[in-house]
N, CA, C and O atoms as CSV, one atom per row, in Angstrom:
chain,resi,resn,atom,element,x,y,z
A,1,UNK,N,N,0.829,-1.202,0.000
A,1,UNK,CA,C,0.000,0.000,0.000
A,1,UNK,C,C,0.869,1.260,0.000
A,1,UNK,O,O,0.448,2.148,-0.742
A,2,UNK,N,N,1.746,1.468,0.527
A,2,UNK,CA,C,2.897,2.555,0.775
A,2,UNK,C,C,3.297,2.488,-0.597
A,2,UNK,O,O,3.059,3.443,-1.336
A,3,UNK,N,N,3.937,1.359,-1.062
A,3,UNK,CA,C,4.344,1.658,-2.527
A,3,UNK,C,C,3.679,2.351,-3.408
A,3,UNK,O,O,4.251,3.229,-4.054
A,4,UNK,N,N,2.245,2.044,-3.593
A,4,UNK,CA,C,1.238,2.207,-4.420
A,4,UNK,C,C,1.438,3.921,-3.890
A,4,UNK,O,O,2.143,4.644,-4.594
A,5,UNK,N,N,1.018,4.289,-3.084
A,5,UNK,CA,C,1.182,5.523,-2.774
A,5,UNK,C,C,2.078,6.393,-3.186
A,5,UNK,O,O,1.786,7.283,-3.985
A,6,UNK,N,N,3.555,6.194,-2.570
A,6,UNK,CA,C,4.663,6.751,-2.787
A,6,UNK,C,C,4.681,6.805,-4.524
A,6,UNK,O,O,4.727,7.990,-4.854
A,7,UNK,N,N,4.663,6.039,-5.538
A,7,UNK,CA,C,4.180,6.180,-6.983
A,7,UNK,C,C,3.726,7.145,-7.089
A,7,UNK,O,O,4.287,8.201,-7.383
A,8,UNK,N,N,1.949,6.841,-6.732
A,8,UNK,CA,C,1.215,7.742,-6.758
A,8,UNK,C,C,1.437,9.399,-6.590
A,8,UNK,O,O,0.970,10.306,-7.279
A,9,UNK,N,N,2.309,9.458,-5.435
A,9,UNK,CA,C,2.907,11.263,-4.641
A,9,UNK,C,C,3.574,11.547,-5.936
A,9,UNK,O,O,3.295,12.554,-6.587
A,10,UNK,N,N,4.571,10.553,-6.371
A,10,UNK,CA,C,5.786,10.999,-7.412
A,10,UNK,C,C,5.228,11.451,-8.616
A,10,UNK,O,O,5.668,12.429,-9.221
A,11,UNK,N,N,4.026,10.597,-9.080
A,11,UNK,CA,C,3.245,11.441,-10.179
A,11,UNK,C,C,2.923,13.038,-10.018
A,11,UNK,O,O,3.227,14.102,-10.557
A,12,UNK,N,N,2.177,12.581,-9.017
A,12,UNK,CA,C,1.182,13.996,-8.743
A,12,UNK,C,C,2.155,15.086,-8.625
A,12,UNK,O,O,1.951,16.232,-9.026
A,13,UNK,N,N,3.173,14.689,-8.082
A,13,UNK,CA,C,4.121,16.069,-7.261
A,13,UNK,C,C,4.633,16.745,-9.538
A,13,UNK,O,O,4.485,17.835,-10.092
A,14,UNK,N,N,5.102,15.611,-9.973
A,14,UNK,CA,C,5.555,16.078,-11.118
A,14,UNK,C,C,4.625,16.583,-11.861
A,14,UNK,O,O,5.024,17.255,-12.812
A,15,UNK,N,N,3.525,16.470,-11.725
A,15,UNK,CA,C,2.205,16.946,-12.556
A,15,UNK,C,C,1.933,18.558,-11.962
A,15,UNK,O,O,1.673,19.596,-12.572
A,16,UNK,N,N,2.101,18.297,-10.606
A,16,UNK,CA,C,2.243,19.661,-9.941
A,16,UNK,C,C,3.014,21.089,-10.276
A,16,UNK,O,O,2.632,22.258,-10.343
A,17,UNK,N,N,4.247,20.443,-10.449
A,17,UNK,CA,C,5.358,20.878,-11.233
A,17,UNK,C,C,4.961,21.718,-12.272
A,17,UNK,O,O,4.896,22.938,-12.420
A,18,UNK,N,N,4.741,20.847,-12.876
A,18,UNK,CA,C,4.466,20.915,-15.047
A,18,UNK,C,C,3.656,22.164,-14.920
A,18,UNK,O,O,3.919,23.100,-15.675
A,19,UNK,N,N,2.309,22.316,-13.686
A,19,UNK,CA,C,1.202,23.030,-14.048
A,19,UNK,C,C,1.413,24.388,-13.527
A,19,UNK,O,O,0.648,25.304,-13.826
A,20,UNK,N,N,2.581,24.568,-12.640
A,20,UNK,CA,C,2.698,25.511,-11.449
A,20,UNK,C,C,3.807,26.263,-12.961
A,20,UNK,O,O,3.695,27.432,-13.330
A,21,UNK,N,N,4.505,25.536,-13.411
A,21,UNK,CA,C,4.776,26.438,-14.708
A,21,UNK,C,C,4.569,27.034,-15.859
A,21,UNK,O,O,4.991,27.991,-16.508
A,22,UNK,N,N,3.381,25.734,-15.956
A,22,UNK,CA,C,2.611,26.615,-17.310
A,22,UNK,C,C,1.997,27.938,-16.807
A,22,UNK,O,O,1.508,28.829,-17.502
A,23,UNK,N,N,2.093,27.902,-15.713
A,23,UNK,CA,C,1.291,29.452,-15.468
A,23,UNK,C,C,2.177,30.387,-16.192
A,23,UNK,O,O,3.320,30.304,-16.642
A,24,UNK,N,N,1.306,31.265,-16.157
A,24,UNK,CA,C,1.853,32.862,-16.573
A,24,UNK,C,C,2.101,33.939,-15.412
A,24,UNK,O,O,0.953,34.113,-15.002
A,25,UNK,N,N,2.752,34.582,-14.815
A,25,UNK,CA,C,3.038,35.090,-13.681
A,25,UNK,C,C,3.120,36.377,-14.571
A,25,UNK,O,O,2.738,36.646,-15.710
A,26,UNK,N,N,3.957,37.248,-13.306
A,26,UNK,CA,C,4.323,38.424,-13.773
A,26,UNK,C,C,5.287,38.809,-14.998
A,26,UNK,O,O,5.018,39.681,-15.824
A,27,UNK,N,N,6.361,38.086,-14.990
A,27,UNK,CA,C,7.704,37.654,-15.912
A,27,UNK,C,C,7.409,36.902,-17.165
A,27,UNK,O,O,8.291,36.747,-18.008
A,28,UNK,N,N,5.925,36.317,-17.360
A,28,UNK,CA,C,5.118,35.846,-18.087
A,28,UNK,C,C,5.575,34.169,-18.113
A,28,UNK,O,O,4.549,33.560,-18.415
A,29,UNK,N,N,6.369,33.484,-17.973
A,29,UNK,CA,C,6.375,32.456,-17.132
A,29,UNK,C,C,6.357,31.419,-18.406
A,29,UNK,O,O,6.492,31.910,-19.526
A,30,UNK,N,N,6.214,30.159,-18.284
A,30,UNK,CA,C,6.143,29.063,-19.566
A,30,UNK,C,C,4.975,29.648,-20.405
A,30,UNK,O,O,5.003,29.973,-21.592
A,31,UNK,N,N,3.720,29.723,-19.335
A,31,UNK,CA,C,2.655,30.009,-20.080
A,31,UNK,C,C,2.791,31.048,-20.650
A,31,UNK,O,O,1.759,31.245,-21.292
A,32,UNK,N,N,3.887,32.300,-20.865
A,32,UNK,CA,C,3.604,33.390,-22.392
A,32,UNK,C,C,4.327,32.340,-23.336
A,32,UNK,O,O,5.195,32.945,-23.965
A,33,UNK,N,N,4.308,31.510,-23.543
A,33,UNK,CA,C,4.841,31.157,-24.909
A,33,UNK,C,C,3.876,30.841,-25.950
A,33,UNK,O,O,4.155,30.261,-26.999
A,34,UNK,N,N,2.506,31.332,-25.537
A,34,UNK,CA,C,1.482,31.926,-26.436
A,34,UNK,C,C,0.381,30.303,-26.474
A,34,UNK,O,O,-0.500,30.066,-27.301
A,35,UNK,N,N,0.835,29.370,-25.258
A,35,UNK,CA,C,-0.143,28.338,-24.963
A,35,UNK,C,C,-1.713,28.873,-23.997
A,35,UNK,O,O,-2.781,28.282,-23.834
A,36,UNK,N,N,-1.202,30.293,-23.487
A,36,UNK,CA,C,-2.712,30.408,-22.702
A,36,UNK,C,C,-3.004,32.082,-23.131
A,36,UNK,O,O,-2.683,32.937,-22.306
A,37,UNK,N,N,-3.578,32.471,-24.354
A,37,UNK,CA,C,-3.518,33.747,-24.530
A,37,UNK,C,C,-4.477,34.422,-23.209
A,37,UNK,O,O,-5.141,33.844,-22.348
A,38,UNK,N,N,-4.237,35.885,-23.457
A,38,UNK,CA,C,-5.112,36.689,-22.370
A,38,UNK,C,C,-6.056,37.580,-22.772
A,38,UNK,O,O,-5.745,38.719,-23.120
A,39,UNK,N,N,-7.167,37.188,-22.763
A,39,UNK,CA,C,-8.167,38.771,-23.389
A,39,UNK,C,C,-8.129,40.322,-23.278
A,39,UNK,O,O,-7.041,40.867,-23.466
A,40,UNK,N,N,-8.759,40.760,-23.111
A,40,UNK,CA,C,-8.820,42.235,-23.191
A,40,UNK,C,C,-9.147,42.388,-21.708
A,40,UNK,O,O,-8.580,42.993,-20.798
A,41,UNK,N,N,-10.408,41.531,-21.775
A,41,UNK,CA,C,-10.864,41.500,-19.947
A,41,UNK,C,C,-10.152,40.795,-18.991
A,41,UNK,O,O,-10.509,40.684,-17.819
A,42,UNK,N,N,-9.046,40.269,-19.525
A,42,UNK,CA,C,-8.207,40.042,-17.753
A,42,UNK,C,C,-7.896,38.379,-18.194
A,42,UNK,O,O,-7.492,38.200,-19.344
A,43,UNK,N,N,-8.047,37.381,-17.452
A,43,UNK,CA,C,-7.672,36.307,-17.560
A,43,UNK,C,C,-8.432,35.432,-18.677
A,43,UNK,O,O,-9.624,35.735,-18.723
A,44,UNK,N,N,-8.045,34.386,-19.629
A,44,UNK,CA,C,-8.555,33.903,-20.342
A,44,UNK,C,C,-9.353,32.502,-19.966
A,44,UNK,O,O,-9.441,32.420,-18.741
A,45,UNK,N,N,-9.773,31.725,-20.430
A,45,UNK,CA,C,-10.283,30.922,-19.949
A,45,UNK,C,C,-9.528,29.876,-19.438
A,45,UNK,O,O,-9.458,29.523,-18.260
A,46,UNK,N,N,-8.878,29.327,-20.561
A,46,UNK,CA,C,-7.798,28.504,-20.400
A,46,UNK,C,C,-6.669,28.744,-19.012
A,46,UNK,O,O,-5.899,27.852,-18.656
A,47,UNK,N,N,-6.735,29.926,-18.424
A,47,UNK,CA,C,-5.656,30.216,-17.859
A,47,UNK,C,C,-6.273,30.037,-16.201
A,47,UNK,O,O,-5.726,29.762,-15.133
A,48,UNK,N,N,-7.833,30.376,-16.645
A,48,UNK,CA,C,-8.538,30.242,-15.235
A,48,UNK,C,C,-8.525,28.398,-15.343
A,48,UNK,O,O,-7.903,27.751,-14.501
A,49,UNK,N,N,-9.244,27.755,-16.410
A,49,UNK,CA,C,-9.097,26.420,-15.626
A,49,UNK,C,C,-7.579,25.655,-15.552
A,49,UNK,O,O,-7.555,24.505,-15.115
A,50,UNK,N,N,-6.458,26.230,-15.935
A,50,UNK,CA,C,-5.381,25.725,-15.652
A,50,UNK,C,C,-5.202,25.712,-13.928
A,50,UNK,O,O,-4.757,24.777,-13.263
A,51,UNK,N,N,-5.621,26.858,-13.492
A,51,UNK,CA,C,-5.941,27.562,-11.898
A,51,UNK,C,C,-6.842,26.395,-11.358
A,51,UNK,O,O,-6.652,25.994,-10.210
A,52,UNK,N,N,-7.547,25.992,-11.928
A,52,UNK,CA,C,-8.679,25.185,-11.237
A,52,UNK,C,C,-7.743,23.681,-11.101
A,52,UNK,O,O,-7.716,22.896,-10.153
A,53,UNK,N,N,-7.188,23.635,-12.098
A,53,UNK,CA,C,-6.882,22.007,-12.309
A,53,UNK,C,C,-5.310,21.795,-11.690
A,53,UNK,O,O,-4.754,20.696,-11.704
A,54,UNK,N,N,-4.720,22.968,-11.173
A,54,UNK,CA,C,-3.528,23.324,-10.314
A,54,UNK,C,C,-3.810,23.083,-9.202
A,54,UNK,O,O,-3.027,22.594,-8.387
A,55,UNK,N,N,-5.253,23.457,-8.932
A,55,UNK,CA,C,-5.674,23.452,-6.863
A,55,UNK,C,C,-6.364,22.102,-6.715
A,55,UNK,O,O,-6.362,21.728,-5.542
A,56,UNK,N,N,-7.011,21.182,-7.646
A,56,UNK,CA,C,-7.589,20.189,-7.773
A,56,UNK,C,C,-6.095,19.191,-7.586
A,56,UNK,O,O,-5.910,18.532,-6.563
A,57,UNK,N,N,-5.357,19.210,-8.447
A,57,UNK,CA,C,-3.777,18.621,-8.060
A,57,UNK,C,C,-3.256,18.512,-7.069
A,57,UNK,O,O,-2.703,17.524,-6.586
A,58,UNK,N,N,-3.443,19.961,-6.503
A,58,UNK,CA,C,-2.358,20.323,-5.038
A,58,UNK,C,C,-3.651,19.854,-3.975
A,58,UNK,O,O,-3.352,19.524,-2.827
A,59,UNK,N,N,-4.696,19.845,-4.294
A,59,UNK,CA,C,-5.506,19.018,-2.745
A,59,UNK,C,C,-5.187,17.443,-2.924
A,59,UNK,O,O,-5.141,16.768,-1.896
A,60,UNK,N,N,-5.006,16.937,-3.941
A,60,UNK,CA,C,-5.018,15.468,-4.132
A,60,UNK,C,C,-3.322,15.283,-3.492
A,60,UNK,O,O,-2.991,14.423,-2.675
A,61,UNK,N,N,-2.583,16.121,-3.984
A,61,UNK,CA,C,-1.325,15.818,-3.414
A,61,UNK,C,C,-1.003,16.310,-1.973
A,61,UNK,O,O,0.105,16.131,-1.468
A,62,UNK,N,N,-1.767,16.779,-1.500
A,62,UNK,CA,C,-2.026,16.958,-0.263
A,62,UNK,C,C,-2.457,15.917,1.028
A,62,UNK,O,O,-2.071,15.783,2.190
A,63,UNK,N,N,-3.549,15.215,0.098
A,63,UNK,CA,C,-4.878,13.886,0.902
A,63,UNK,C,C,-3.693,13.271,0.709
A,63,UNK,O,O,-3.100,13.080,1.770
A,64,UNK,N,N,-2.829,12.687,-0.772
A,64,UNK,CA,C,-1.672,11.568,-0.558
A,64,UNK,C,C,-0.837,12.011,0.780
A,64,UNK,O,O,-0.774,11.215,1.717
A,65,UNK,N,N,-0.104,13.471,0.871
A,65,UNK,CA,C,0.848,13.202,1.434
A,65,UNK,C,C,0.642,12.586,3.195
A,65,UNK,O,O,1.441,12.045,3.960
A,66,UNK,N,N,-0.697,12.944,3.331
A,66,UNK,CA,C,-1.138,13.364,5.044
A,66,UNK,C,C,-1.546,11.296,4.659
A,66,UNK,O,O,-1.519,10.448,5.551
A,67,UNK,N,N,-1.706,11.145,3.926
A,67,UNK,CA,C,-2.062,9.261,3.914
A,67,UNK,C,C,-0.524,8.968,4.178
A,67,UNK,O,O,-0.048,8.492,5.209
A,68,UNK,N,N,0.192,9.374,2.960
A,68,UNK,CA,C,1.525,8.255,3.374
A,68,UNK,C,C,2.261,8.900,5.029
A,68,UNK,O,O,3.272,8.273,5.347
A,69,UNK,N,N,1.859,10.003,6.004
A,69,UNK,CA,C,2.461,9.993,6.711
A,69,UNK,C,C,2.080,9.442,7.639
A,69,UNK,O,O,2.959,9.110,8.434
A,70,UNK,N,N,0.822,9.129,7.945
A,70,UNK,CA,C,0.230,8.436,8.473
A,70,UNK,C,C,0.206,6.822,8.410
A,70,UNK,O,O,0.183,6.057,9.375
A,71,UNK,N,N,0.217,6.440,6.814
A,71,UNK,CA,C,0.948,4.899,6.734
A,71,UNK,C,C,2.255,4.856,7.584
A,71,UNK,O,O,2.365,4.093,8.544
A,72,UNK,N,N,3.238,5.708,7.188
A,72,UNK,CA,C,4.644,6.000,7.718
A,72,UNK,C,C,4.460,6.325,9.776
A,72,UNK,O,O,5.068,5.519,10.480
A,73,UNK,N,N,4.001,6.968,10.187
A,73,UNK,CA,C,3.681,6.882,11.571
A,73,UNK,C,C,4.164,6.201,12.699
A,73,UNK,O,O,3.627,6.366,13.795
C-alpha cells in the first residue's frame, strides 16, 4: 500500500510541477509562450481552468501526502 502511494505522490508532485509552470506570472512564465492567450478583460479561460486544475492537483497531493504519513507513523 505505501508503494502504491509513494508512486502515486511521485506522479502527482511532477504533474504539480508541469502546471505551477505553465502558469503565466508576472515575468510571463512558460505560459507566455502563447499556450494560454489573455483577453482584453483580464484572464482567459484557459488560464482560469489551468488555476482550477492546479488546486484540484495540489488538494489530491495533499490527501496523498497526510495518507503516506500516516501509513509511515
Amino acid at each position: 500500500m505505501i508503494g502504491v502511494l509513494a508512486g502515486i505522490h511521485i506522479l502527482v508532485s511532477l504533474g504539480l510541477i508541469v502546471l505551477v509552470l505553465l502558469h503565466s506570472g508576472s515575468a510571463g512564465g512558460l505560459g507566455g509562450l502563447g499556450f494560454t492567450p489573455t483577453s482584453q478583460g483580464g484572464t482567459h479561460i484557459v488560464e482560469r481552468n489551468l488555476t482550477r486544475l492546479t488546486i484540484i492537483v495540489a488538494i489530491v497531493w495533499f490527501v496523498d501526502t497526510v495518507a503516506l504519513f500516516r501509513l509511515l507513523k
